[in-house]
DORO-813321 format. One record per residue (C-alpha): residue in three letters; residue number from 1; z, y, x. Coordinates in nm, 2 decimals, padded with zeros to 4 digits, always signed. Layout:
<mipa><type>ALA</type><seq>NUM</seq><up>Z</up><north>Y</north><east>X</east></mipa>
...
// end
This chain:
<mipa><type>UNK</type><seq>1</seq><up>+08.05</up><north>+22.19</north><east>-04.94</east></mipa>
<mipa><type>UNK</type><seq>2</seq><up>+07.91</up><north>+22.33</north><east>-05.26</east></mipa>
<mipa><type>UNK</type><seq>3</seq><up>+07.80</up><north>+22.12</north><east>-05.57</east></mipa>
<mipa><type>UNK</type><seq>4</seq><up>+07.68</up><north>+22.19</north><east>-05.90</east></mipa>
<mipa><type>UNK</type><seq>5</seq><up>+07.68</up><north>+21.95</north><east>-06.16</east></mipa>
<mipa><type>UNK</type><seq>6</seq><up>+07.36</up><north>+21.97</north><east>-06.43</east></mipa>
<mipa><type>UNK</type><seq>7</seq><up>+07.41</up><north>+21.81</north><east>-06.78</east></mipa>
<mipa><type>UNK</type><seq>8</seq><up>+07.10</up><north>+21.70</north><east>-06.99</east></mipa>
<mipa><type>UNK</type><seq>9</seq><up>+07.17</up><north>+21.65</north><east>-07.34</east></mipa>
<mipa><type>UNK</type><seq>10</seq><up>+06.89</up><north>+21.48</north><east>-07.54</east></mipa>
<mipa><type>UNK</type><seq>11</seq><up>+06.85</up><north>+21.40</north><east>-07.88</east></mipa>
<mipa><type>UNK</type><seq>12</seq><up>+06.82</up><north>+21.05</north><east>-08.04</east></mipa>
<mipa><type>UNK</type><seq>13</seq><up>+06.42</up><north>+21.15</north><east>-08.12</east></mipa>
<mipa><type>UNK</type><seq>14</seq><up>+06.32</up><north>+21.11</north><east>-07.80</east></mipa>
<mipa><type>UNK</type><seq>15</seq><up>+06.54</up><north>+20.81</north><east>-07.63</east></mipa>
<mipa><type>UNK</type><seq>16</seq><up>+06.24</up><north>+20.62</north><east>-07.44</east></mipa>
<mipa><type>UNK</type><seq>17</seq><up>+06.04</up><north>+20.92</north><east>-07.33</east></mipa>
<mipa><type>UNK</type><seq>18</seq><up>+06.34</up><north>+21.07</north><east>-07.19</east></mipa>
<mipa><type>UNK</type><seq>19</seq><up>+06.45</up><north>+20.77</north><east>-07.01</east></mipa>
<mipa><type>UNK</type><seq>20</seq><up>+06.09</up><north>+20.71</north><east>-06.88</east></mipa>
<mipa><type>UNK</type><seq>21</seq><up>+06.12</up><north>+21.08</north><east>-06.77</east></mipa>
<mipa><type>UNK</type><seq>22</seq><up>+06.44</up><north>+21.02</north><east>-06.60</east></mipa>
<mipa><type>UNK</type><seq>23</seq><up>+06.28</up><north>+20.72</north><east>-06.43</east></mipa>
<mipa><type>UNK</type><seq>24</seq><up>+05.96</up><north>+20.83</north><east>-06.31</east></mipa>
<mipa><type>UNK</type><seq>25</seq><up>+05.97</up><north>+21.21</north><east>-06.32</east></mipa>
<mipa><type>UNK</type><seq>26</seq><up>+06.29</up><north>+21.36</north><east>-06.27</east></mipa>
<mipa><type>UNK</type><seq>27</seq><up>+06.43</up><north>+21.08</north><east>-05.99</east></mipa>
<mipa><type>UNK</type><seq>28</seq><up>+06.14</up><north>+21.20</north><east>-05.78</east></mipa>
<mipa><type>UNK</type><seq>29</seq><up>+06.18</up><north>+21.54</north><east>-05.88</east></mipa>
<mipa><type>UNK</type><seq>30</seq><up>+06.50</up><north>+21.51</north><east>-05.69</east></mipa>
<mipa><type>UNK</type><seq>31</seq><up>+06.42</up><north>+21.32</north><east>-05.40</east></mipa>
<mipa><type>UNK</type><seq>32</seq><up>+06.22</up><north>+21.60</north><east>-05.31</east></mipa>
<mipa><type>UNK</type><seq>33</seq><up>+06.47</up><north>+21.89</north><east>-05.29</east></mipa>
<mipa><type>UNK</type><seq>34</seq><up>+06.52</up><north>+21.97</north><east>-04.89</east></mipa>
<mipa><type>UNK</type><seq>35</seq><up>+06.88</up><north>+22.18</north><east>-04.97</east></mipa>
<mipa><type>UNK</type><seq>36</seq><up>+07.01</up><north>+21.89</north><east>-05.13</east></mipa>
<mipa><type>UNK</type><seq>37</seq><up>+07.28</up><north>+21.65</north><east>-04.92</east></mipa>
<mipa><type>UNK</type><seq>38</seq><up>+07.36</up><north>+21.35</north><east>-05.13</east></mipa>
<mipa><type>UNK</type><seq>39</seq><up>+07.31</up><north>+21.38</north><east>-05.52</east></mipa>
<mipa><type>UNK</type><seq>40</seq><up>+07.39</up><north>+21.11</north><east>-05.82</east></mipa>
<mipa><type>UNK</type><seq>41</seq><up>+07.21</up><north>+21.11</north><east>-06.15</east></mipa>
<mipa><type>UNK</type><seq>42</seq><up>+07.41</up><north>+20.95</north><east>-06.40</east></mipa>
<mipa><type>UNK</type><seq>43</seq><up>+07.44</up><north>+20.82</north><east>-06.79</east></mipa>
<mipa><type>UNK</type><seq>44</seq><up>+07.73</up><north>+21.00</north><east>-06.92</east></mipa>
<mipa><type>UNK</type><seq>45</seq><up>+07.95</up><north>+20.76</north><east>-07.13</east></mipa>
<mipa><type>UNK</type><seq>46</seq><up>+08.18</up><north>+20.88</north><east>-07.34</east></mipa>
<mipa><type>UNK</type><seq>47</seq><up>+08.33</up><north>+20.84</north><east>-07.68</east></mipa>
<mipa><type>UNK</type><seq>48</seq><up>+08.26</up><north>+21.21</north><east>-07.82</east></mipa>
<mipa><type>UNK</type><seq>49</seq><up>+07.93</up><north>+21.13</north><east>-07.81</east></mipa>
<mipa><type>UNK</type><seq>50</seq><up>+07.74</up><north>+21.02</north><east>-08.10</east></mipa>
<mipa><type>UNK</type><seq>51</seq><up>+07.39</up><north>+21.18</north><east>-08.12</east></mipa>
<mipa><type>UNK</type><seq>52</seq><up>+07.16</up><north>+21.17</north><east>-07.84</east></mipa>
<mipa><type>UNK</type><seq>53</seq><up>+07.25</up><north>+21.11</north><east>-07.47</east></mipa>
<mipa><type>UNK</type><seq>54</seq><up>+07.39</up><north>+21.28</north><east>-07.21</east></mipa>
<mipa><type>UNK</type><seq>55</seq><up>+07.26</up><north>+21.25</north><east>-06.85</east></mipa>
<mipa><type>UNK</type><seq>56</seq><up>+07.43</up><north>+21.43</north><east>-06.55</east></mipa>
<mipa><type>UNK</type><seq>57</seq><up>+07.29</up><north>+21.48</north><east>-06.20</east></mipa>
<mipa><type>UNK</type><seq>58</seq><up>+07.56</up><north>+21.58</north><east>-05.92</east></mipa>
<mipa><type>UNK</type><seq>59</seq><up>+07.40</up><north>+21.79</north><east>-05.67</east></mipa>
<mipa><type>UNK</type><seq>60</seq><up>+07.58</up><north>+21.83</north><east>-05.33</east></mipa>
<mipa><type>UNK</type><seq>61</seq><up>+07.45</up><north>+22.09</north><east>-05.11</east></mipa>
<mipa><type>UNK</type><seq>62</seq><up>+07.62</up><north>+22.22</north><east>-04.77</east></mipa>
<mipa><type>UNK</type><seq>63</seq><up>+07.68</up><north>+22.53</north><east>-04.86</east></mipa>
<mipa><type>UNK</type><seq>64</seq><up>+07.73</up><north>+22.78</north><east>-05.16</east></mipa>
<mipa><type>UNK</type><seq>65</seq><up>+07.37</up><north>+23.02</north><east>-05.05</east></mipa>
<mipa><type>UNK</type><seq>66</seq><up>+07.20</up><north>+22.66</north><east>-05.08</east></mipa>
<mipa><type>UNK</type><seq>67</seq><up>+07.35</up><north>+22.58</north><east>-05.38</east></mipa>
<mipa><type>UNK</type><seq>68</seq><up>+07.24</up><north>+23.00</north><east>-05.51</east></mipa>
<mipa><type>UNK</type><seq>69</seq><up>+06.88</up><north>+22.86</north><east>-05.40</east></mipa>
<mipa><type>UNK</type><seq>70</seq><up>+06.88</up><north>+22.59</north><east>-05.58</east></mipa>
<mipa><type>UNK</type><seq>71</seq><up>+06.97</up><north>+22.76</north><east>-05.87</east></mipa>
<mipa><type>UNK</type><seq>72</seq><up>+06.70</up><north>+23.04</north><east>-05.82</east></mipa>
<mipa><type>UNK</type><seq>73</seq><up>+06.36</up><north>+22.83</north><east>-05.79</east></mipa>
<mipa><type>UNK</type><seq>74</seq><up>+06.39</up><north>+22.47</north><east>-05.85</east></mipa>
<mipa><type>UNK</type><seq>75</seq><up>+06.60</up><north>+22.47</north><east>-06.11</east></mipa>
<mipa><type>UNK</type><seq>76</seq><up>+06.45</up><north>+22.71</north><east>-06.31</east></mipa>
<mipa><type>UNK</type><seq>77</seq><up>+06.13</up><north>+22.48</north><east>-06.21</east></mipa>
<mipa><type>UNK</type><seq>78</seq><up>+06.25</up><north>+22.15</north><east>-06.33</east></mipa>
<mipa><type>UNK</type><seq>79</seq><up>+06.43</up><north>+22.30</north><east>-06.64</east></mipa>
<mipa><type>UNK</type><seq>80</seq><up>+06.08</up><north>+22.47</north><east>-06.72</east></mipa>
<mipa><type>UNK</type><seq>81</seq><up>+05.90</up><north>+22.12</north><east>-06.70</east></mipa>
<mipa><type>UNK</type><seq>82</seq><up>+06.17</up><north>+21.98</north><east>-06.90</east></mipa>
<mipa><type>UNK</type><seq>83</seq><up>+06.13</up><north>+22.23</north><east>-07.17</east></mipa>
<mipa><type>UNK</type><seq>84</seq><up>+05.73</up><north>+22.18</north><east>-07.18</east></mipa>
<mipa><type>UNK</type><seq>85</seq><up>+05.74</up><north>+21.85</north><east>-07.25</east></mipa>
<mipa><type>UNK</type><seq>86</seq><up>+06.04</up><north>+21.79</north><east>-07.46</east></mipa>
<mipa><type>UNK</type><seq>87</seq><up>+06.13</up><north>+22.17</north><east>-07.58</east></mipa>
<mipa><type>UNK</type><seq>88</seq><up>+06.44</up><north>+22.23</north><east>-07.75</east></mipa>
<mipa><type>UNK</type><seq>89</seq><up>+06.48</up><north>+21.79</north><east>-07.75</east></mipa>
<mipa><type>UNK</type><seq>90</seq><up>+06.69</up><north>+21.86</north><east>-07.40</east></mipa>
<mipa><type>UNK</type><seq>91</seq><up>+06.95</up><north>+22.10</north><east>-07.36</east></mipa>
<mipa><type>UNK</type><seq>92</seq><up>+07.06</up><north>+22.18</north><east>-07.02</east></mipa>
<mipa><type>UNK</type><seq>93</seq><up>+07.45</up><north>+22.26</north><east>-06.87</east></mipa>
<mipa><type>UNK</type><seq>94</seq><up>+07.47</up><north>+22.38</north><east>-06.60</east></mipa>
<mipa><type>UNK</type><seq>95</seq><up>+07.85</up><north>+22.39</north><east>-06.43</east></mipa>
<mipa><type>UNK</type><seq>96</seq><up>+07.96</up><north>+22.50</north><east>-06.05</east></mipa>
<mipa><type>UNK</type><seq>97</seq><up>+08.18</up><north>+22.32</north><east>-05.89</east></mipa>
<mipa><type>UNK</type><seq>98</seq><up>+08.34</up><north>+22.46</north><east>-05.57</east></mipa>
<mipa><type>UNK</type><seq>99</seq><up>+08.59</up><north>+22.19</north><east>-05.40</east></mipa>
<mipa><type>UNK</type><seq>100</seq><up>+08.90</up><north>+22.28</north><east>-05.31</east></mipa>
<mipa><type>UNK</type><seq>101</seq><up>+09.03</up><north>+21.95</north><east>-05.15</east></mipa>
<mipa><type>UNK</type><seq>102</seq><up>+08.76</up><north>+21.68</north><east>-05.14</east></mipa>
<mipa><type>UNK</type><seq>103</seq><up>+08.74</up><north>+21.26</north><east>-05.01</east></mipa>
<mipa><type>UNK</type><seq>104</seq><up>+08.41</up><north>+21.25</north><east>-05.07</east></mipa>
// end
């Protein structure tokens, strides 16, 4: 198991057309990815926070050449769409995660 965890951070500017973009565009963005096991797209909460949003989507994929894939083409897809409609509104994080014990 290989997962990679993606962080969008997006300004207060553009609150409802990044949540409509999270709803309509990016959810089926997802869907779509073949390599992709299980995945959760998330609203980070947290208390450090206190301009914009944060937004995370856990991808699990079966293996770490998937994940490399991934990383490769669609990401660099979806972060390009992302930065033609909101530019620099959305930052994106990007952090690997490689399991060493797991109860998933």
């Amino acid at each position: 198991m290989s997962i990679l965890s993606i962080t969008f951070h997006s300004t207060e500017n553009i609150k409802n057309d990044w949540e409509n973009y999270l709803e309509n565009e990016l959810h089926q963005m997802v869907e779509n990815l073949f390599d992709v096991e299980k995945y959760i797209l998330s609203e980070v909460k947290s208390e450090m926070l206190s301009e914009g949003k944060n937004t995370n989507l856990l991808l699990v994929f079966d293996n770490g050449e998937k994940r490399q894939d991934f990383l490769e083409i669609e990401l660099k897809n979806i972060e390009e769409r992302i930065a033609g409609k909101f530019a620099d509104e959305v930052m994106v994080f990007v952090t690997f995660l490689d399991p060493k014990t797991s109860r998933f």
